[in-house]
C-alpha positions in Angstrom: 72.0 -61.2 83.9 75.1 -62.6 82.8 76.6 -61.1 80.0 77.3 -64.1 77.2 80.3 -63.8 75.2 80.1 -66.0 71.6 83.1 -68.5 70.5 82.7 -66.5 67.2 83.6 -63.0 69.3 85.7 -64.3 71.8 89.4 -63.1 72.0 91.1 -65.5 74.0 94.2 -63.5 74.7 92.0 -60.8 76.1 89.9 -63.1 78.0 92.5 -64.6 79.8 94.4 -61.7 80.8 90.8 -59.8 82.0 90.3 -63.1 84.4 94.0 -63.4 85.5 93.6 -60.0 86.2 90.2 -60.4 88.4 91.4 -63.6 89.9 94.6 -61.7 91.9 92.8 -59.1 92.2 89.5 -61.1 94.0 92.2 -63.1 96.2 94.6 -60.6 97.2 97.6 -62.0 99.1 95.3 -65.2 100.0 95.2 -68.6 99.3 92.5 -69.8 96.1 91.1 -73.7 95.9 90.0 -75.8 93.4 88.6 -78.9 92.1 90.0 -80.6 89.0 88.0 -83.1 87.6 89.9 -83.6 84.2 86.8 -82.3 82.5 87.4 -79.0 80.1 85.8 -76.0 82.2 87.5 -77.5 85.5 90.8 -77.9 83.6 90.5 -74.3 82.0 89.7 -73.0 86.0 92.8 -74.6 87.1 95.3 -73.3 84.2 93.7 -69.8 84.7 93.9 -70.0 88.6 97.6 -70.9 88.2 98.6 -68.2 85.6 97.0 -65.8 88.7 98.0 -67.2 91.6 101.0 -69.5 91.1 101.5 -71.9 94.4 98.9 -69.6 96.1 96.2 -72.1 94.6 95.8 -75.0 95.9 94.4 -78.0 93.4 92.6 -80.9 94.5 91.2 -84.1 92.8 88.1 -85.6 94.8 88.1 -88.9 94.6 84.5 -89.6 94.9 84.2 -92.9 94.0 82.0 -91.7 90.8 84.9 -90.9 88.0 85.9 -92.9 85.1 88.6 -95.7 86.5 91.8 -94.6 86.2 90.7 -90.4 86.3 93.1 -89.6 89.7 95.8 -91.3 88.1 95.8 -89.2 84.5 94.6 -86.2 85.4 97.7 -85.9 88.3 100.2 -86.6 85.7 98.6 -84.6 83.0 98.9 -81.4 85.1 102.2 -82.3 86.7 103.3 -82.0 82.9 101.9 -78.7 83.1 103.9 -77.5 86.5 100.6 -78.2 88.6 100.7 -80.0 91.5 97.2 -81.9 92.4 96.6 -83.7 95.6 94.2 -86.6 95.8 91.3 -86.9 98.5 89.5 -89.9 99.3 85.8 -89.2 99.4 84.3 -92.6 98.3 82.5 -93.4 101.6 81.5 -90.2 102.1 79.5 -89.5 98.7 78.2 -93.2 98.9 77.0 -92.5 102.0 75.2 -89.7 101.6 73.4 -91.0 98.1 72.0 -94.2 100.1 68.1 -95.2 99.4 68.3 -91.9 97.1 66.4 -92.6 93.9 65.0 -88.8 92.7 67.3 -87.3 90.4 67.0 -84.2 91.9 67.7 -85.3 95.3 70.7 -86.9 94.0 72.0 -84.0 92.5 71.2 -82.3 95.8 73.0 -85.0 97.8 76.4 -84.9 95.7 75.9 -80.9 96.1 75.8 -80.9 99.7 78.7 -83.6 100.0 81.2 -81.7 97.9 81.0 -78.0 99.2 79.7 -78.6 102.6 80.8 -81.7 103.8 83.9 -82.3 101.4 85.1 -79.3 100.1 84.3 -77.1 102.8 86.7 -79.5 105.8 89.6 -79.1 102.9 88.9 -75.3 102.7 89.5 -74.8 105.9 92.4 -76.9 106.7 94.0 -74.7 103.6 93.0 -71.3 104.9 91.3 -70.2 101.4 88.7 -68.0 101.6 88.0 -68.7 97.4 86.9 -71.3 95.8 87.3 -71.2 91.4 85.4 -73.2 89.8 84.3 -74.0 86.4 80.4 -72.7 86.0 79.3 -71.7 82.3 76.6 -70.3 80.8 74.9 -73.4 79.8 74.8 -74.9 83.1 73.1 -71.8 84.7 70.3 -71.3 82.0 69.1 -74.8 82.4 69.3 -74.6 86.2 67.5 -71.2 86.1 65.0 -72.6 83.7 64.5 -75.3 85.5 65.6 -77.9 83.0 67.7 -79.7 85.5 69.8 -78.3 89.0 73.1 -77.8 88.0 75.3 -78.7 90.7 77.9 -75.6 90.6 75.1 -73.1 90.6 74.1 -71.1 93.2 73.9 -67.0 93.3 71.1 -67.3 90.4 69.0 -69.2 93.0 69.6 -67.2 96.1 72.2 -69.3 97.4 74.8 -67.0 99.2 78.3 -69.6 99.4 79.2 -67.8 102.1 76.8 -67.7 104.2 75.8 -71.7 103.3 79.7 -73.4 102.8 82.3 -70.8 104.4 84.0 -69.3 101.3 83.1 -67.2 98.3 83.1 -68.7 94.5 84.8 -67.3 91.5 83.7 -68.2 88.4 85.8 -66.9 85.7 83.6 -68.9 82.4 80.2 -67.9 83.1 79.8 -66.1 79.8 80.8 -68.6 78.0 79.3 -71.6 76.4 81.5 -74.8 75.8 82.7 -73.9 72.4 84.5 -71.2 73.9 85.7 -73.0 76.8 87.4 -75.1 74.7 88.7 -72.1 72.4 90.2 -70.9 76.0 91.4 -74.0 76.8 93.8 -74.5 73.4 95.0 -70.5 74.0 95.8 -71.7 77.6 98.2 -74.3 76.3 96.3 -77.3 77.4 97.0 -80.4 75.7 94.7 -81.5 73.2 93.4 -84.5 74.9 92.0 -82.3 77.5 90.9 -79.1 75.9 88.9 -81.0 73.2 87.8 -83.6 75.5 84.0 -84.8 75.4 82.2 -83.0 78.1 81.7 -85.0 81.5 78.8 -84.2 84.1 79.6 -82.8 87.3 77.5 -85.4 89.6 79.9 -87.6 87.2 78.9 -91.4 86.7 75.8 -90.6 88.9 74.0 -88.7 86.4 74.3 -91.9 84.4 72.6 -94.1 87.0 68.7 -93.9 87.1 67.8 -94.9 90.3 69.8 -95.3 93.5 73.5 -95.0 93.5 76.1 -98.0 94.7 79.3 -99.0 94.4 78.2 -102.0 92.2 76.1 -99.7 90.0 78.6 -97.2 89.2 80.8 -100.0 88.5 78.9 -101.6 85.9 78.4 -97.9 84.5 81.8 -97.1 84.7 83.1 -100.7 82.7 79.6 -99.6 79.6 81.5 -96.5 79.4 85.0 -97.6 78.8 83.5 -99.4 76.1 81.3 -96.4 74.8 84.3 -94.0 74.9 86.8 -96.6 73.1 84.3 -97.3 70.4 83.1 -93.6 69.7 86.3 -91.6 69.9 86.8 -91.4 66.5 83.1 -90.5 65.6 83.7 -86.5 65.9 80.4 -86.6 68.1 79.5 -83.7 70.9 79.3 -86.3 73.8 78.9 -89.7 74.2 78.0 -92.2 77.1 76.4 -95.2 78.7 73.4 -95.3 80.9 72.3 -97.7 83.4 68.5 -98.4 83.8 66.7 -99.0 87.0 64.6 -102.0 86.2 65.8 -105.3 85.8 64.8 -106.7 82.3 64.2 -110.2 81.0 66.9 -112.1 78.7 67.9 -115.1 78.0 71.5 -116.6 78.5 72.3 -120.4 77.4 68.8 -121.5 76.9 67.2 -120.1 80.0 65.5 -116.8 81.3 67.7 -114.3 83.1 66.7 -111.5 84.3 69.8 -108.6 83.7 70.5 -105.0 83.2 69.8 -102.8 80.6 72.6 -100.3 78.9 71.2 -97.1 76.9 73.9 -95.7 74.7 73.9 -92.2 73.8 75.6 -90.3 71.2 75.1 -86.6 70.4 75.6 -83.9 67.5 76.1 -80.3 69.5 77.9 -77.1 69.6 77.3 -75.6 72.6 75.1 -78.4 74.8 71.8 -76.2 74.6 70.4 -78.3 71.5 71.8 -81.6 70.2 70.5 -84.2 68.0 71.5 -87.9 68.2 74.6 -89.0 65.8 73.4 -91.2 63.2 75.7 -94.1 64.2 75.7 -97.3 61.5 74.0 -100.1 62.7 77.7 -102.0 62.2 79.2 -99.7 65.2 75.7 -99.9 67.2 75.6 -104.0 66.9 79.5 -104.3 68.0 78.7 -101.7 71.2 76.1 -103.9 72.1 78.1 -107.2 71.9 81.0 -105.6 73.4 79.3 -104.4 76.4 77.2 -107.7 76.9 80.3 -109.5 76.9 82.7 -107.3 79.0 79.7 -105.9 81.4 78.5 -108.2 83.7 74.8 -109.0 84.3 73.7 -106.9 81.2 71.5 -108.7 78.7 70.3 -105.5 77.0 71.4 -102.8 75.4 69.1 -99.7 73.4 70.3 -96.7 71.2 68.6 -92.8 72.1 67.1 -91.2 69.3 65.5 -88.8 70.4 66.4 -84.8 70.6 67.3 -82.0 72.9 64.6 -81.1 73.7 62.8 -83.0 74.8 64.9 -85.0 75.7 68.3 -83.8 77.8 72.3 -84.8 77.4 72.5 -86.4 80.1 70.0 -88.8 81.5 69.3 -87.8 85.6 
């Protein structure tokens, strides 16, 4: 069982020179991988693979056709700030591909699992010649996966899974006692700017765990455009998280007089610490009624948009 260290008791300095430490020691002489997403615990993987391993670690941003617009482009020229170099890989067809007619969530989550460290990942792994792969598991994402809450995608050792054996390398995972709180902590000790150590957190299946139903090109689009608006008009809230969600069912509206059938936006926003509780923010209904005019005007097709106010649990962060 995996020994949780608190933000409260954590001493960054002596964190990160422990996993620095295990990380050369793990890889040897070798070559390390990652993938960067722009997210906190990928970022934190990245600036603690770099402190170990220097050039030996190769960085990648998968372009998976299910980010925020605009993500290869910042989160390249955020690290390059930071003496990383990141190189971009077009996976769009593939992950689209592989999610077609897929509507169960956890089928999903298994589709976009087996596309990035088999299919993806484990092609750029070997044209590297790394036998490690870091990434960014913490605590959080393996109790709810062990528990059954919902399959993490970056878990695997708690379920049997041997990532050897199944993909071709072995996985480091230098958070998995900690919770988010203390990622971030990390994060700020690590030097990160503070855009991206105190960013809001961002799900690994990315815009497709905010897609009920079956994953397109068109429906991650009108996701992606909700939550342009959602994060522009809840930045300055101070909230845990915060996103858009598109619903499967077409819903009935009306636009200039007549019936039109559209798409429905849910908004959340949550109060958390570490992700394993959260209640929704009490949002005014001023900032609620200019979300929902903002995204019916700038979304296309939507005519509805609804507000979660309901608690984890029951209810989780993230929708799928």
């Amino acid at each position: 069982m995996t020994e949780e260290i608190t933000a409260q008791a954590l001493n960054t300095d002596h964190f990160i020179t422990e996993k620095v430490e295990e990380i050369s020691e793990a890889v040897g002489d070798g070559v390390a991988i990652n993938a960067l997403s722009g997210g906190i615990d990928s970022s934190v993987v990245t600036m603690l693979g770099h402190r170990a391993l220097g050039d030996r670690l190769k960085t990648v941003f998968v372009e998976n056709g299910l980010m925020r617009g605009g993500e290869a482009e910042r989160v390249t020229h955020l690290f390059k700030e930071l003496g990383v170099r990141v190189e971009v890989i077009d996976a769009r067809s593939e992950f689209f591909e592989a999610l077609k007619g897929i509507k169960d969530p956890e089928e999903k989550r298994e589709a976009i699992t087996q596309s990035f460290y088999k299919n993806v990942f484990g092609r750029i792994v070997k044209e590297s010649g790394a036998k490690y792969l870091l990434q960014g598991t913490i605590l959080t994402d393996i109790d709810e996966t062990v528990a059954a809450i919902k399959r993490q995608h970056n878990v695997f050792q708690q379920l049997g899974i041997d990532p050897q054996k199944t993909f071709g390398y072995q996985i480091l995972e230098p958070l998995v006692q900690l919770r988010k709180d203390g990622v971030r902590k990390t994060g700020k000790a690590l030097g990160l700017p503070v855009e991206l150590f105190n960013r809001i957190p961002f799900p690994g299946p990315a815009l497709a765990a905010r897609v009920i139903g079956e994953i397109t090109p068109e429906r991650i689009e009108t996701v992606r455009r909700a939550t342009v608006v959602v994060e522009r008009l809840l930045k300055d809230t101070g909230a845990f998280q915060y996103m858009a969600i598109l619903h499967e069912d077409r819903v009935t509206g009306m636009r200039d007089g007549k019936r039109d059938f559209g798409l429905q936006i849910e908004v959340r926003c949550w109060e958390s610490i570490d992700a394993r509780t959260a209640t929704p923010t009490r949002l005014s209904f001023e900032i609620l009624e200019r979300i929902a005019a903002e995204i019916i005007d700038e979304v296309p097709g939507v005519v509805s948009v609804t507000y979660n106010i309901t608690s984890k649990p029951p209810s989780t962060i993230e929708a799928v």
